[in-house]
Structure formats: structure tokens, C-alpha cells
N, C-alpha and C positions, 0 to 999 in steps of 0.2 A: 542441504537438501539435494543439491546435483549431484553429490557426492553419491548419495544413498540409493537417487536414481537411477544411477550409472554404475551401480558397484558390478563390476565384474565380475563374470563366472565364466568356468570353462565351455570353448565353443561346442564339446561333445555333448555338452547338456543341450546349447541350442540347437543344433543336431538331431538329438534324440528328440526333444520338445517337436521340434517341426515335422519330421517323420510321424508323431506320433495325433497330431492336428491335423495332417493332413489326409493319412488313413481312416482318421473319426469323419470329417467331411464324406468320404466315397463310401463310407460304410452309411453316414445317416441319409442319405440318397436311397441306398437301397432295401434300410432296415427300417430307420425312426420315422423318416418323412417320406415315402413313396406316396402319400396321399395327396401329397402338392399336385402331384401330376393331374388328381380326379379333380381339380379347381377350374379345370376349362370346361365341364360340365354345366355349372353352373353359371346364370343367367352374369351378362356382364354386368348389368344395375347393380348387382348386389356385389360388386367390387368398389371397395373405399378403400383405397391406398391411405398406408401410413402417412405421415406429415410431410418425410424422406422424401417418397413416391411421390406426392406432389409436387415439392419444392424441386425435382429434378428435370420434367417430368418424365413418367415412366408409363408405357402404354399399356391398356387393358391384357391382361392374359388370356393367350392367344393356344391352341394344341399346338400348332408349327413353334413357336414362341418356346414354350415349357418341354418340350420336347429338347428342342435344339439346346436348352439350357443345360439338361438333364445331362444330356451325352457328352456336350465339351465340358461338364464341368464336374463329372465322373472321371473322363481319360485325363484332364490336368491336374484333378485331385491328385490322382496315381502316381503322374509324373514331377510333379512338386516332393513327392515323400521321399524322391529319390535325392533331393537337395541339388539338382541342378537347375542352372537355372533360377536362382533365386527371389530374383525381382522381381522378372517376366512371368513367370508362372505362378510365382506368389501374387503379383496385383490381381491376374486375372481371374484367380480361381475366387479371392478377398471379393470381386467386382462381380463374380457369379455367383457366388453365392448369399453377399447383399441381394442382387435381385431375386434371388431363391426363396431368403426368407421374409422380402416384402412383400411374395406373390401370398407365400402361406399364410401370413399373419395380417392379410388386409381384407378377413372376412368376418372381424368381428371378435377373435381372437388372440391376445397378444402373449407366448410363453416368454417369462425372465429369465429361463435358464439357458438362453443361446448370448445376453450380455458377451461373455467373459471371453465365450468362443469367436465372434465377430471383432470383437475388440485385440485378439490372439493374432486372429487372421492378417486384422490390419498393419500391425506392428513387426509380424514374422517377414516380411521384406526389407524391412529398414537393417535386419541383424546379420546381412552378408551371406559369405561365403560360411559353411560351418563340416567338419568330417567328423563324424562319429570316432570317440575313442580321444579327440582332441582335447590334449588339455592345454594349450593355449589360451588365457585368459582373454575377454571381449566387454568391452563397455557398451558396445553396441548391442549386442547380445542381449548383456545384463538388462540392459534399459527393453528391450523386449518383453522379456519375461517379467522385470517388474512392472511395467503398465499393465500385461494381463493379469499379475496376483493383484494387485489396485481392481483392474473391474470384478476381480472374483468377490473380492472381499465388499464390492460395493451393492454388488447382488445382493446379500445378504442385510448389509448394513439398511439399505434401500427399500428393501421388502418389507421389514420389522417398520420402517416411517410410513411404508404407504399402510400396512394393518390399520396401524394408531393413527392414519391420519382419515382413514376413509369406513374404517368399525371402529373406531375410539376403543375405550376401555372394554365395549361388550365384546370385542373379540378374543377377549383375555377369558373372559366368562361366559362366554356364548357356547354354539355347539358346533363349531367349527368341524371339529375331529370328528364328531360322530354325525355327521352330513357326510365327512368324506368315507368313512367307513360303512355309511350304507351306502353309498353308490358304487366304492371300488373296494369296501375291507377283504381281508383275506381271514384265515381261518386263527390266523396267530393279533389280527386284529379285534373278532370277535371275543377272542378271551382277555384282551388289554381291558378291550370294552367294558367287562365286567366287575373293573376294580370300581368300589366309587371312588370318585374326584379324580381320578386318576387322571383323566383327557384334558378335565382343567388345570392341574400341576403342568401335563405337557406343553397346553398352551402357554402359557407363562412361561414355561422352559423355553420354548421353541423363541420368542420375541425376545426373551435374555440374551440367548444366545448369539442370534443376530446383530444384537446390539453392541455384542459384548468383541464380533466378531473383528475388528479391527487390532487387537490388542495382538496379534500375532504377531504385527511387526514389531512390535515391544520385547519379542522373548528373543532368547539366544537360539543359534540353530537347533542342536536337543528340541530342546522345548518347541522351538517352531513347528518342527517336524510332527511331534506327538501329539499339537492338537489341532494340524491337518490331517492325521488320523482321526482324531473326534470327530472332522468336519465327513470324512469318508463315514467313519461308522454311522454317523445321526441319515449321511442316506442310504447306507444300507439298512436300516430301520424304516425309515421313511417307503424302500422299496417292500420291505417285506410286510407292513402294512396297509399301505393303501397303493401298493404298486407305479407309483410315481419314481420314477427314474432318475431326470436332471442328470442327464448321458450326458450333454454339450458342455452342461456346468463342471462335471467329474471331469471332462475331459483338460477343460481350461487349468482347474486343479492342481494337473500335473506341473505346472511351472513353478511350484514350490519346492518340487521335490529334485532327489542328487540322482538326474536320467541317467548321466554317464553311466554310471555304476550298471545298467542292465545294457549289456549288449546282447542279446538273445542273438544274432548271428555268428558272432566267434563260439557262444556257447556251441549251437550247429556244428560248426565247423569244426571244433575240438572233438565234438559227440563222433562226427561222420569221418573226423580222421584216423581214430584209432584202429587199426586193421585187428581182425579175426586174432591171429596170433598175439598182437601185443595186447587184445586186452585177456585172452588167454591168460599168456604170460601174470600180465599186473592182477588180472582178477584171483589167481590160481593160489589157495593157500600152502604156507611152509611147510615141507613134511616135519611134521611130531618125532620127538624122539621114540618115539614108542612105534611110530610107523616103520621105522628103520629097519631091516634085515638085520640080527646081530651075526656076527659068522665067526663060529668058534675060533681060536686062540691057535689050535694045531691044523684047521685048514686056511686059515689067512696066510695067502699066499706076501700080501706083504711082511706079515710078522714072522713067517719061515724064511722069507731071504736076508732079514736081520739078523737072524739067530747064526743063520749060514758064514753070515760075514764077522761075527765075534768069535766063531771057532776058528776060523779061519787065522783072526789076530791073537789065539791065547796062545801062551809059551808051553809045548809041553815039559811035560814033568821027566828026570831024568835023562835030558836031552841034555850034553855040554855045550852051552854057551857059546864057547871059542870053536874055532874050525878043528 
């Protein structure tokens, strides 16, 4: 079991993994969740801190509070993705953005799609030093990125117990999908709409799958890979019908996959090092035989100084040999 927990992978993957968690963080500040910020609006009574929030405890949100969070823990997001600094800037940002999302989520609503990304967070300190393009192998690492694929895969596993544990069998038969399709369907939702049964198969698909979703770690790489594509595709479906995202979950995601392999800054840097002439040069097709100038036989000047030079060495005729 330590074994599997620990298995090693290249640090360029942890690397890439952290750079790319921690640019999701400073982007979901100012794309997914800027509404956090509107929470100081509202009356403090109607603040119920998570279990978290109390057991720690954490005090009412405050505009000075949500503010001050917002800023330092935008400008460290930033500077964590650069992988310095490891520790330091990875607990702090881990610590700022727990409080981030027990400001947003202690009004009554709780999203399960930040699990995998908090649980990411926490863990991304413990895996060191890491340089992109590294392949040095890390156990530390490893063990990083498998706790986060464990809470991805737990979200889902998790989800499919709370349905069945809290809509029993009727939400296998219920009308789950077509509640969510009149409140937020899209136009490619309305026509799903129109198979019959069709929403109910989904249902049952959607709880199968969850369930089923553990099994990952049972496949070989191949195969791993292929139905963490599934897992992307079902929410690219999910997004294009009833507009639900699970950005944070997509994000956590990525620790399944081989990050090394995308360096998009040497891509850059190969793009922007080729000068004007060499890609001339390299772009520029062969000329065609048929592009060629041909140049007749009696004005080629190299095939007349050949001829020149073989008169030059024949023997003439009736000339004596001897002196």
C-alpha cells in the first residue's frame, strides 16, 4: 500500500501540476468566485460557519477581512505558480484559501467540486522543490499527486452515496435532470429533453458511473488515461447542458495526467527563436525540376570548357609520334 502511495513520478510533472493549481486559484478569485467578496453585504446573523469555522474559530466576515484576503491571496497565488518558495507560499496560499472558501460556503450552500482542489492545495507543500522539464523521479511528489487523484475520485464515489443515501432509489427515477434543465438547460439540452427515457437512462448512467469510478486505479496507464478522458468528456456534456462546470474538480483532475510532456514555454521559445531568415530558409520549398532554367548544351559555359579541354588532349592525326 506505501508502495502505491509513494510511487514515483517525475518532478516536472510536480512542477507543472503546482504551476497549474495554482494559476486555477488567482484565476477562480477573479472569474468563478468574485461573488465571495458581495458576502460582507449581508447581514452577519445569517453567517453559519462550516463545522471547520467553528472548531477553529474563525470570525464573522468582515469588507476589511475579505478584502485583505482577496489581495494577498491573489499576489501569492501568482507567486507560488512560479515554484519558489515552496512551503512558504504554498501553506499560505493552502490557509487563504481555506478561509476563502469557508467565507463562501457558510451561507447556506456547500459546492463538492472544490474537494480535490483543497485537498491538492494541502498536499502541494509537502512535494518540495520541483523544475519543470525534470525528470528526476520523487516519492514525495508521487505521494502528492496521489492524495489529490484519492480525493478526485472520492468526489465522485461520495456523491453517488449521498444521492442514494438522501433521494434513495427515486432519484434514479425522479426528475432530477429535467428540474436541472428548466432552471439552467441550454438549447442542446432541450432537444436531449425530448427523447423519452432518455433523462432516466442518464440518471442511472450518471450514479453507475460514480460508483464505478474508483476502478481507475485498477487499469494500466493506457487505459488510465482513457477513462480520465471519460471523466473530462461526461463534463464537457454536463457543461453543455445544463452549464455546470466543476472548474476546481477539472482542475484537481490534472494529477492523473503526464503534465511533463506540455511545456508551452519552450514551445514559446522555440516559436519566438526562429529569426525571419531561418524560418524563410526552413519554410521555403525545393525548387522542382521543372523550375530549373535548362541552358542549352552549346551555351553552357561549363559543358564548352569540357569540350575545350578533350581537344586539347586528342592526338592529332598524321602528326609523327616521335620528335
Amino acid at each position: 500500500m506505501n508502495r502505491w502511495l509513494t510511487e514515483a513520478v517525475p518532478r516536472g510533472r510536480v512542477a507543472a501540476f503546482r504551476t497549474l493549481i495554482y494559476l486555477f486559484v488567482a484565476a477562480d478569485l477573479v472569474i468563478f468566485t468574485p461573488w465571495v467578496r458581495t458576502r460582507v453585504s449581508v447581514p452577519g446573523d445569517l453567517y453559519r460557519p462550516l463545522l471547520i469555522g467553528r472548531l477553529l474559530p474563525l470570525p464573522t466576515p468582515t469588507e476589511t477581512l475579505v478584502t485583505v484576503i482577496f489581495w494577498a491571496l491573489l499576489l501569492l497565488a501568482l507567486l507560488a505558480a512560479t515554484g519558489r518558495a515552496p512551503r512558504l507560499l504554498g501553506w499560505a496560499v493552502c490557509a487563504l484559501y481555506l478561509e476563502w472558501m469557508i467565507i463562501a460556503m457558510s451561507y447556506g450552500k456547500v459546492d463538492h467540486d472544490r474537494f480535490g482542489l483543497l485537498v491538492a492545495l494541502a498536499v502541494l507543500p509537502t512535494a518540495g522543490r520541483a523544475r519543470h522539464g525534470d525528470t528526476t523521479r520523487t516519492e514525495a511528489g508521487g505521494w502528492a499527486l496521489r492524495v489529490t487523484q484519492i480525493a478526485v475520485i472520492c468526489t465522485y464515489f461520495l456523491a453517488a452515496f449521498a444521492k442514494l443515501r438522501f433521494g434513495g432509489l427515486d432519484w434514479l427515477t425522479g426528475s432530477v435532470l429535467a428540474r436541472a434543465i428548466i432552471r439552467r438547460g441550454t438549447d442542446l439540452a432541450d432537444l436531449i429533453a425530448q427523447v423519452p427515457h432518455l433523462l432516466i437512462v442518464a440518471q442511472f448512467g450518471i450514479v453507475a458511473f460514480e460508483l464505478l469510478s474508483p476502478v481507475v486505479f485498477l487499469l494500466p496507464p493506457r487505459w488510465r488515461l482513457a477513462m480520465v478522458g471519460f471523466f473530462y468528456s461526461f463534463h464537457a456534456v454536463t457543461i453543455a447542458t445544463i452549464t455546470i462546470s466543476f472548474a476546481p474538480h477539472l482542475a484537481a483532475m490534472t494529477s492523473f495526467l503526464p503534465l511533463e510532456r506540455v511545456r508551452p514555454l519552450v514551445w514559446a521559445r522555440r516559436l519566438i527563436g526562429r529569426s525571419p531568415s531561418e524560418a524563410a530558409t526552413t519554410d521555403a520549398p525545393e525548387p522542382r525540376q521543372t523550375d530549373v532554367e535548362r541552358v542549352p548544351a552549346d551555351q553552357d559555359p561549363v559543358v564548352a570548357g569540357a569540350e575545350r579541354s578533350l581537344d586539347d588532349q586528342a592526338p592529332v592525326v598524321g602528326r609523327p609520334a616521335g620528335p
